[in-house]
GUPA-728833 format. One record per residue: residue number from 0; x, y, z of N, C-alpha, C in turn. Coordinates in nm, 2 decimals. Layout:
BEGIN
+------+--------+--------+--------+--------+--------+--------+--------+--------+--------+
! resi !     nu !     nv !     nw !    cau !    cav !    caw !     cu !     cv !     cw !
+------+--------+--------+--------+--------+--------+--------+--------+--------+--------+
!  NUM !      X !      Y !      Z !      X !      Y !      Z !      X !      Y !      Z !
...
+------+--------+--------+--------+--------+--------+--------+--------+--------+--------+
***
This chain:
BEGIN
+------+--------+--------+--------+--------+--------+--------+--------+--------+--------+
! resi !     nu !     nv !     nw !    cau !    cav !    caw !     cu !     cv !     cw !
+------+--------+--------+--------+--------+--------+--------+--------+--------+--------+
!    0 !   6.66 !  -1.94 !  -3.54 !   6.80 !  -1.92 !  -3.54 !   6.84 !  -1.87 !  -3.40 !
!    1 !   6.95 !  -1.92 !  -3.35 !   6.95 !  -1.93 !  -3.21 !   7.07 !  -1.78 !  -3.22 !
!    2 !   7.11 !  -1.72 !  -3.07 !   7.15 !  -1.59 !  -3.10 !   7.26 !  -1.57 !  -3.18 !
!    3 !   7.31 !  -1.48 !  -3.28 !   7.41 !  -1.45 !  -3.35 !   7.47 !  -1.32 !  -3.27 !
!    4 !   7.60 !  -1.34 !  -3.22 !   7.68 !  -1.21 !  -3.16 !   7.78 !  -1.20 !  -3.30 !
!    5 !   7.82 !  -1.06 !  -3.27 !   7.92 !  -1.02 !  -3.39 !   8.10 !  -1.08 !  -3.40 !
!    6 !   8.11 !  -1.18 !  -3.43 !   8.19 !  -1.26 !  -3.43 !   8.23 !  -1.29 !  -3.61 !
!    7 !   8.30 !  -1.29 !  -3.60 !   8.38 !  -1.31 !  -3.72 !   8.42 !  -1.44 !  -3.75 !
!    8 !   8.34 !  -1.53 !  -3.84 !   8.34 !  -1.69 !  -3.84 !   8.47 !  -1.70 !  -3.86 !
!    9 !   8.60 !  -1.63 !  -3.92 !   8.68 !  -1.69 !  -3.96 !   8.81 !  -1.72 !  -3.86 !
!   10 !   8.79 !  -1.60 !  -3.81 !   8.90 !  -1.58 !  -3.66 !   8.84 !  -1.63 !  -3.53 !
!   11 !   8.71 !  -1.65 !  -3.54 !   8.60 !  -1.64 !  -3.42 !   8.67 !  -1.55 !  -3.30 !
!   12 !   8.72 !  -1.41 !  -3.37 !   8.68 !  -1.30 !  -3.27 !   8.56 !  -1.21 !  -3.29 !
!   13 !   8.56 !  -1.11 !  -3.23 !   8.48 !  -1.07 !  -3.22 !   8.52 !  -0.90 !  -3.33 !
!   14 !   8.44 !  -0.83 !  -3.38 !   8.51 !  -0.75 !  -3.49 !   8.51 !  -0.62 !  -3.46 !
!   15 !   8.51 !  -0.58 !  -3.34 !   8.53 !  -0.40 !  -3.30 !   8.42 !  -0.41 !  -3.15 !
!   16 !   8.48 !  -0.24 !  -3.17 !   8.38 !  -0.20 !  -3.07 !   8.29 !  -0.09 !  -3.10 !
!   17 !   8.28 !  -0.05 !  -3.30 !   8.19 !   0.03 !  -3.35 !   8.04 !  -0.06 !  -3.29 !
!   18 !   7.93 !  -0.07 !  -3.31 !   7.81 !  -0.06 !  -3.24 !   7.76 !  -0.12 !  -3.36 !
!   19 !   7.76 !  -0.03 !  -3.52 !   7.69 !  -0.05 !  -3.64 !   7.80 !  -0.17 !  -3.73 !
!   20 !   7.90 !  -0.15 !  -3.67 !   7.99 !  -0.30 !  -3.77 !   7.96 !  -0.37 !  -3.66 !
!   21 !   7.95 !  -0.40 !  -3.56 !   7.85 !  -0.54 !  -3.48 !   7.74 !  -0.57 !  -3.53 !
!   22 !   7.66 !  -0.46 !  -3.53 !   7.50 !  -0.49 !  -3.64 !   7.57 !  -0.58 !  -3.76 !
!   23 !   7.63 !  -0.47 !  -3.85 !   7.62 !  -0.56 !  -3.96 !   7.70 !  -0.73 !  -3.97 !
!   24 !   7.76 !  -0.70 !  -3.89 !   7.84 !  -0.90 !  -3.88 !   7.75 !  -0.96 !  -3.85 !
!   25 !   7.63 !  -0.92 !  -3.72 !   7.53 !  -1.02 !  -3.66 !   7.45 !  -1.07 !  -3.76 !
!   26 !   7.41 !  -0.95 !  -3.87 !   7.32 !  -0.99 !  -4.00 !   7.43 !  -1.08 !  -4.07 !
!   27 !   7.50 !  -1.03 !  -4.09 !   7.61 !  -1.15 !  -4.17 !   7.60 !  -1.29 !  -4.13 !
!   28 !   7.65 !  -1.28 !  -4.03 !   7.59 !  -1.44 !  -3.91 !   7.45 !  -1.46 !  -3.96 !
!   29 !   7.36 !  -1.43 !  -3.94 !   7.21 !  -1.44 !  -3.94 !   7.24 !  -1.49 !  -4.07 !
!   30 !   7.27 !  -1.44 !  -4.19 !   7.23 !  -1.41 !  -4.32 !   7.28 !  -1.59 !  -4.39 !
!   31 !   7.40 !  -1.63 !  -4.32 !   7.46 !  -1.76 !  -4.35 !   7.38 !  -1.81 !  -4.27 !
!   32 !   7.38 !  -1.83 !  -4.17 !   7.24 !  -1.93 !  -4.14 !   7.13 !  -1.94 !  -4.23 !
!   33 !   7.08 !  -1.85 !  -4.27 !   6.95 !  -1.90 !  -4.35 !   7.01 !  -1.96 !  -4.46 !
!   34 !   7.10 !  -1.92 !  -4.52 !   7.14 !  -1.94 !  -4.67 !   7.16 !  -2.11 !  -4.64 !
!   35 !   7.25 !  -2.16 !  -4.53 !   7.30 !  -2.30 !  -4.51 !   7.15 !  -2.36 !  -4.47 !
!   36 !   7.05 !  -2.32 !  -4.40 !   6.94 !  -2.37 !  -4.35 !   6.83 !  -2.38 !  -4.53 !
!   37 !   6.87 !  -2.30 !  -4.59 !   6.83 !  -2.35 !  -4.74 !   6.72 !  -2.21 !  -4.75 !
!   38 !   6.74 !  -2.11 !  -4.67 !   6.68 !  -1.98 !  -4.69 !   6.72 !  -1.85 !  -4.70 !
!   39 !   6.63 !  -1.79 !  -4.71 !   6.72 !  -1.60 !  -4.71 !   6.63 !  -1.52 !  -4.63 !
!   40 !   6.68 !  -1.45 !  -4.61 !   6.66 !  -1.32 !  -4.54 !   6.49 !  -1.32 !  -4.58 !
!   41 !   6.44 !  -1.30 !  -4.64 !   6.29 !  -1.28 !  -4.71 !   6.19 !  -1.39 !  -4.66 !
!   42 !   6.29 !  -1.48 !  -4.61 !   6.18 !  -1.61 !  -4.50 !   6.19 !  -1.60 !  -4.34 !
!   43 !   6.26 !  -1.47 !  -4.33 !   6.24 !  -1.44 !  -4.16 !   6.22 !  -1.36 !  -4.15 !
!   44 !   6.09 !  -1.42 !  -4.02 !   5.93 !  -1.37 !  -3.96 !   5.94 !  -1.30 !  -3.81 !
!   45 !   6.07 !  -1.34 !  -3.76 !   6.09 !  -1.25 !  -3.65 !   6.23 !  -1.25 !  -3.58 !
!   46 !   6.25 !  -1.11 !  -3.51 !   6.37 !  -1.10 !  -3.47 !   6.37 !  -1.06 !  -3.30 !
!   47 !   6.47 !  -1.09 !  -3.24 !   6.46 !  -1.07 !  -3.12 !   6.61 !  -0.95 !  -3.10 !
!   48 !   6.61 !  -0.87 !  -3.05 !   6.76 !  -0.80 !  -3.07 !   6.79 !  -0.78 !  -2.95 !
!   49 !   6.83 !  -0.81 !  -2.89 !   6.96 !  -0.78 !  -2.75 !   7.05 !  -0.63 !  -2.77 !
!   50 !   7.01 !  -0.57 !  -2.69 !   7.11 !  -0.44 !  -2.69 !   7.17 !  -0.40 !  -2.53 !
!   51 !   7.28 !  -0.37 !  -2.52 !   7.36 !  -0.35 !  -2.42 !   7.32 !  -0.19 !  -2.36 !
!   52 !   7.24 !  -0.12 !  -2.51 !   7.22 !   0.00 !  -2.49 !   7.13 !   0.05 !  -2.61 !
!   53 !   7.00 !   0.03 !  -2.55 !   6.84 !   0.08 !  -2.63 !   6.87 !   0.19 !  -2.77 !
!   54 !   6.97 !   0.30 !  -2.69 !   6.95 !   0.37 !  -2.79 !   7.02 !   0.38 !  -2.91 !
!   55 !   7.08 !   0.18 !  -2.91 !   7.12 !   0.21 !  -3.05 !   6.98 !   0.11 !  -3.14 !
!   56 !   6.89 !   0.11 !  -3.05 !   6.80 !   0.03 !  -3.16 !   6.76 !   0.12 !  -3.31 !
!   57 !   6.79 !   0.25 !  -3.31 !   6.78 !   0.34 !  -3.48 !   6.90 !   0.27 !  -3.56 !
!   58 !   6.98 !   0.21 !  -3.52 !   7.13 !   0.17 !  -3.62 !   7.05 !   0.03 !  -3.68 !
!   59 !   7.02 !  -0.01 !  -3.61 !   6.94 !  -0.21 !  -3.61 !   6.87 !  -0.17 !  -3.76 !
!   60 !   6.76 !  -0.08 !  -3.69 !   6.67 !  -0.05 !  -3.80 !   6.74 !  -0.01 !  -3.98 !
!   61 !   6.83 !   0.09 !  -3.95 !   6.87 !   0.11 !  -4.07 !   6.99 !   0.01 !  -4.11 !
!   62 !   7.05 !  -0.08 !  -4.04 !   7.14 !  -0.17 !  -4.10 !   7.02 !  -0.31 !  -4.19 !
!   63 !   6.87 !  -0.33 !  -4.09 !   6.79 !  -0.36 !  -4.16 !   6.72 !  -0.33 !  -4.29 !
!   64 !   6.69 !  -0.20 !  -4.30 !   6.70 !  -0.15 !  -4.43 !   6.71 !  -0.18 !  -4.52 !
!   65 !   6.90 !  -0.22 !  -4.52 !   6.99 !  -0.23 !  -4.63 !   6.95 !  -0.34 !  -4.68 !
!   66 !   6.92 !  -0.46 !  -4.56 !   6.96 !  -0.60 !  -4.58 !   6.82 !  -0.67 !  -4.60 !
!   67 !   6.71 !  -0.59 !  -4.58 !   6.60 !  -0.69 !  -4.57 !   6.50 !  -0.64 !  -4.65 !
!   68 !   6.39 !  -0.69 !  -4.71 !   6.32 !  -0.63 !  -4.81 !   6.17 !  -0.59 !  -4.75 !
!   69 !   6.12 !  -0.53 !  -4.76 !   5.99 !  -0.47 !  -4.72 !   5.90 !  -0.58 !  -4.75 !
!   70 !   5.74 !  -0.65 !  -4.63 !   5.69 !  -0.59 !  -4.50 !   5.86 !  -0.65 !  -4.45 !
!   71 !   5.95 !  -0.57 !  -4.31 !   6.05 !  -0.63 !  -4.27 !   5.98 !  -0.73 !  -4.16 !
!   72 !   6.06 !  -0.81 !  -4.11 !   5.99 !  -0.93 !  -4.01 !   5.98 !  -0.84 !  -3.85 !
!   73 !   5.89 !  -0.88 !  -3.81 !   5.85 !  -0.83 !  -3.69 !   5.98 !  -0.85 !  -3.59 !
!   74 !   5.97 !  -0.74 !  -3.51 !   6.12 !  -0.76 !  -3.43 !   6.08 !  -0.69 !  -3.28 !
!   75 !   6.18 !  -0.74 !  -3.18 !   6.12 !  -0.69 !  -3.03 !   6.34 !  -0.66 !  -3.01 !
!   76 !   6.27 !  -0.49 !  -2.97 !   6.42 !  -0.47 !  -2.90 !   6.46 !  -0.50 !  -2.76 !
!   77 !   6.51 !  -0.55 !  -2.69 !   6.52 !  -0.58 !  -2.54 !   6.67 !  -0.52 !  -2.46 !
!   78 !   6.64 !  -0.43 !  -2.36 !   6.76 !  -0.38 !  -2.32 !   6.83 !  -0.47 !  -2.23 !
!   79 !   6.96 !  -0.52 !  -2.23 !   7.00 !  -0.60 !  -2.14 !   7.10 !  -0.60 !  -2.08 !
!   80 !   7.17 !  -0.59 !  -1.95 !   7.26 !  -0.57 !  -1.90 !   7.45 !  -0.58 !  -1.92 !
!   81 !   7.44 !  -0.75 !  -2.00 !   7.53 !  -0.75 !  -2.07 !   7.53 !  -0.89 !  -2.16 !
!   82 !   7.59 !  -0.87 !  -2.27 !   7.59 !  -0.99 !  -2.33 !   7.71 !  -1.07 !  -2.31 !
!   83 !   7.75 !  -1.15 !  -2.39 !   7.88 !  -1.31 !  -2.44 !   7.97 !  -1.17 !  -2.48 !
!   84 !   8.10 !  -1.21 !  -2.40 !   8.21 !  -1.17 !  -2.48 !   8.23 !  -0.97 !  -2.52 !
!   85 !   8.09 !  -0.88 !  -2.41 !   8.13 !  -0.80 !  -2.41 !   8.06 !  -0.68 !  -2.50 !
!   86 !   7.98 !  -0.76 !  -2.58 !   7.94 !  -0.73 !  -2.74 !   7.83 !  -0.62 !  -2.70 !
!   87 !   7.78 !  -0.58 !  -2.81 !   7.66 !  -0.47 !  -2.76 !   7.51 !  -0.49 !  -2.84 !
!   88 !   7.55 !  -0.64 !  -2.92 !   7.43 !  -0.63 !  -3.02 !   7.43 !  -0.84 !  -2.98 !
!   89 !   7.32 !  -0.82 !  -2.93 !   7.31 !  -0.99 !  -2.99 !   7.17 !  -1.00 !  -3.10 !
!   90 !   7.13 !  -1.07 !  -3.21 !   7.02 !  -1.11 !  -3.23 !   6.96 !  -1.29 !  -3.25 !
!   91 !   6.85 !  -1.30 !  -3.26 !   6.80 !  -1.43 !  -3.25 !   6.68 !  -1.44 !  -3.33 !
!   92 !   6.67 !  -1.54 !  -3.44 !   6.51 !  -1.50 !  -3.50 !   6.46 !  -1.60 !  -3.51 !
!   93 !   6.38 !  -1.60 !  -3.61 !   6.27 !  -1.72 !  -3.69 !   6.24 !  -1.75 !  -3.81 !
!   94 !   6.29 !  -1.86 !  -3.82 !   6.32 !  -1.85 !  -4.05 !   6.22 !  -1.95 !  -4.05 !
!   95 !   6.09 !  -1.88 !  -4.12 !   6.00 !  -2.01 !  -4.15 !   6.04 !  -2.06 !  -4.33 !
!   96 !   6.06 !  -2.18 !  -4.33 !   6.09 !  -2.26 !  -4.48 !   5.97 !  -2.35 !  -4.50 !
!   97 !   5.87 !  -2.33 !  -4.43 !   5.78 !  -2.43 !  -4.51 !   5.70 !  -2.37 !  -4.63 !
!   98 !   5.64 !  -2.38 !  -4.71 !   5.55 !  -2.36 !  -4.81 !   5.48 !  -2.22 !  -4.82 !
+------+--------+--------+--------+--------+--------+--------+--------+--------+--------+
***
């Protein structure tokens, strides 16, 4: 799944500047890709997360939590100077659907 920023499919803006409602849109984003790709959440093996600022990688985790079911998919935090549009969260993963 190529990167999801916190964008709001419907307006295609972008939905605040809380940190943890960006998390949770990006999973929202994420979460319809798999669903349209003919999978869920429980078939992705890995995450890549983009953060504007490291130390919100503890929100990632617990917005993960909510959304993902235990072993969670392996994930690599990466601090990065800036993202698309300003954002503070981008993510990018790996939905395996075969067998």
């Amino acid at each position: 799944m190529s990167g999801a920023i916190p964008l709001v499919p419907e307006t295609m803006e972008i939905i605040g500047d809380d940190v943890r409602e960006q998390i949770v849109q990006v999973f929202d984003n994420l979460e319809a890709v798999c669903v349209a790709a003919g999978g869920s959440f429980d078939q992705v093996v890995k995450l890549n997360v983009y953060l504007t600022d490291l130390a919100d990688f503890p929100l990632v985790n617990e917005v993960m939590a909510e959304r993902f079911s235990e072993p969670y998919p392996a994930r690599a935090a990466i601090g990065i100077a800036s993202l698309p549009k300003n954002v503070a969260v981008e993510i990018e993963g790996i939905l395996y659907l075969g067998d």
